[in-house]
C-alpha positions in Angstrom: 0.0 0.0 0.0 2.5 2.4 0.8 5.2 2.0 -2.0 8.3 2.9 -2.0 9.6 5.1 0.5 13.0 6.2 2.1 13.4 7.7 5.3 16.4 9.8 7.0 17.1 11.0 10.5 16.3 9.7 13.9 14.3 6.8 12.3 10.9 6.0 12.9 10.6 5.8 16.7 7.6 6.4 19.2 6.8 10.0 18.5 7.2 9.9 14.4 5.8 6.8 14.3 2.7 8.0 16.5 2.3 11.4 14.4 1.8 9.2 11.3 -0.7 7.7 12.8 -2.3 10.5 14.6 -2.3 12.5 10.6 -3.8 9.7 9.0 -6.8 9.3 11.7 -7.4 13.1 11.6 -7.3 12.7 7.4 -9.9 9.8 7.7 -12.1 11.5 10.2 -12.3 14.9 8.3 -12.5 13.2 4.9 -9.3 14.1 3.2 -9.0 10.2 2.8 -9.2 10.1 -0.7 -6.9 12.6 -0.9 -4.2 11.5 1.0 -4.4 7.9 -0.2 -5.7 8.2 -4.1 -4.1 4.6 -4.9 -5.1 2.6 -2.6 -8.7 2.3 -4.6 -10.6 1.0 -1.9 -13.7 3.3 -3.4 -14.0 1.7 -6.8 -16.3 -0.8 -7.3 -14.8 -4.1 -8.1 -16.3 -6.6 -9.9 -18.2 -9.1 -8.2 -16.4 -12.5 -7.7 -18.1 -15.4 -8.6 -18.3 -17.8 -5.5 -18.4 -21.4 -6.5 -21.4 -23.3 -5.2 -20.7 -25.2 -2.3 -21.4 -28.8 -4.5 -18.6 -28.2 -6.6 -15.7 -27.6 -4.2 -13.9 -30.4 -4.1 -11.6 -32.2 -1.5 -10.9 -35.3 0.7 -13.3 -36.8 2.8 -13.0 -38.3 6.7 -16.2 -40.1 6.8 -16.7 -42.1 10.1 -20.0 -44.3 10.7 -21.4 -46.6 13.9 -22.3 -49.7 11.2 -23.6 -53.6 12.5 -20.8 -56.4 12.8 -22.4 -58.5 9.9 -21.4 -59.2 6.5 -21.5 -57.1 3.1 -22.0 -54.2 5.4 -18.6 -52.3 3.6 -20.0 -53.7 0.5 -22.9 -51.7 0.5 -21.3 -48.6 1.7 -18.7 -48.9 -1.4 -21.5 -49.4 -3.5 -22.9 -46.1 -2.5 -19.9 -44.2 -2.6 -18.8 -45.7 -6.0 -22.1 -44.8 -7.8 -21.6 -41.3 -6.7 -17.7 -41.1 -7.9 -16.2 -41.3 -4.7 -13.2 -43.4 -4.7 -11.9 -44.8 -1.3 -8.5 -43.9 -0.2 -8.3 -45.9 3.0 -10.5 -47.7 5.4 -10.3 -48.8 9.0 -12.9 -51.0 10.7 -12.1 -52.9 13.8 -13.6 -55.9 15.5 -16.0 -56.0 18.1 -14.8 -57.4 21.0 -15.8 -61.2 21.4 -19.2 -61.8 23.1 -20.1 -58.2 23.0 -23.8 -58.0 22.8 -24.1 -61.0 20.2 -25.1 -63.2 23.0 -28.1 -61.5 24.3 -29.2 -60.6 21.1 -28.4 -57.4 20.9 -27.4 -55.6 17.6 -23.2 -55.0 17.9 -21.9 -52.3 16.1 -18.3 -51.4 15.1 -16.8 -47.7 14.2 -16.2 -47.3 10.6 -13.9 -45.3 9.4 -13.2 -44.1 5.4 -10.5 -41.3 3.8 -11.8 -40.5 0.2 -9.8 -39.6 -2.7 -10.5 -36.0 -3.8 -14.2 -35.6 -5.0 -17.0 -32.8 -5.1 -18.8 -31.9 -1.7 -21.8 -32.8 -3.5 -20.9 -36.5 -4.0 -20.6 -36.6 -0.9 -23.8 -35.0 -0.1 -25.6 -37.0 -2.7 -24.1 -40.3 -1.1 -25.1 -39.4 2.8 -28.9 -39.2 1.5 -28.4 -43.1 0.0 -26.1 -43.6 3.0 -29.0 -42.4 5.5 -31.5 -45.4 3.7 -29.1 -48.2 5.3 -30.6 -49.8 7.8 -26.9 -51.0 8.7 -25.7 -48.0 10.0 -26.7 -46.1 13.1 -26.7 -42.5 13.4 -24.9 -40.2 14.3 -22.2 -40.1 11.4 -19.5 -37.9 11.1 -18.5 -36.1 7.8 -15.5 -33.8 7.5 -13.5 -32.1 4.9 -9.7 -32.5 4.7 -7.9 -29.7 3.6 -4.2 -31.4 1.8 
C-alpha cells in the first residue's frame, strides 16, 4: 500500500511513528482520505467475484460411521460411494470385541472409518442421502472435509 519510501534522521521511533498515525486518523475522520491515499482504490467498485457453489468444491473426505458387525456391510457402503464417484482412499474397521452383545441378542456395532480420494462436496452429499436409507448404519455419522 505504501510504495516505495526512504526515510532519514532519527528513524521512525515512538513520536514519528505516533504522528503518522495520529495524521492519517485526523485525514480519515475529516474526509481528506481520498486525498491523501488516491491509490489505494478502496472506493471503486470491483467486480463481483463469482463464488463457486458449495457442491462443486472439491476435497478429501474423513467419513466415520457406527455400522452392525455383519457381513456385506462395507459392500454396500462402497457401492454407495462408487455410484456417486467417490473413490476410497483408506479404510479402518475394527472388530468387536468377542461376546459383545451377540449373545443377548443385541445388535453389535463397530466404528467405521473411510479417507476419500479427492471428490466434489456434492458427491458426498448426494451419497449421505443413499447412505442415510441403510438400515446397517446407526446415526450419528461424522462427515468432515480434509484440507491437503
Amino acid at each position: 500500500m505504501v510504495g516505495e519510501t526512504w526515510y532519514s534522521g532519527p528513524g521512525a521511533g515512538q513520536m514519528p511513528t505516533a504522528s503518522a498515525v495520529v495524521a492519517d486518523l485526523i485525514d480519515t475522520i475529516t474526509g481528506r482520505t481520498r486525498l491523501t491515499f488516491p491509490r489505494l482504490e478502496i472506493w471503486r467498485n470491483p467486480a463481483p467475484y463469482a463464488l463457486q457453489p458449495r457442491e462443486k468444491s472439491a476435497s478429501r473426505f474423513y467419513l466415520r460411521f457406527s455400522v452392525l458387525d455383519r457381513p456385506h456391510v462395507l459392500a454396500d457402503i462402497a457401492d454407495i460411494l462408487g455410484r456417486n464417484s467417490i473413490s476410497i482412499a483408506s479404510v479402518i474397521q475394527h472388530e468387536a470385541p468377542e461376546g459383545a452383545g451377540g449373545e443377548s441378542g443385541e445388535k453389535r456395532t463397530v466404528p467405521l472409518v473411510i479417507m476419500t480420494h479427492r471428490t466434489a462436496a456434492g458427491n458426498v452429499l448426494a451419497a449421505e442421502r443413499a447412505l442415510a436409507r441403510l438400515p446397517s448404519i446407526t446415526p450419528p455419522h461424522v462427515r468432515m472435509p480434509v484440507a491437503d
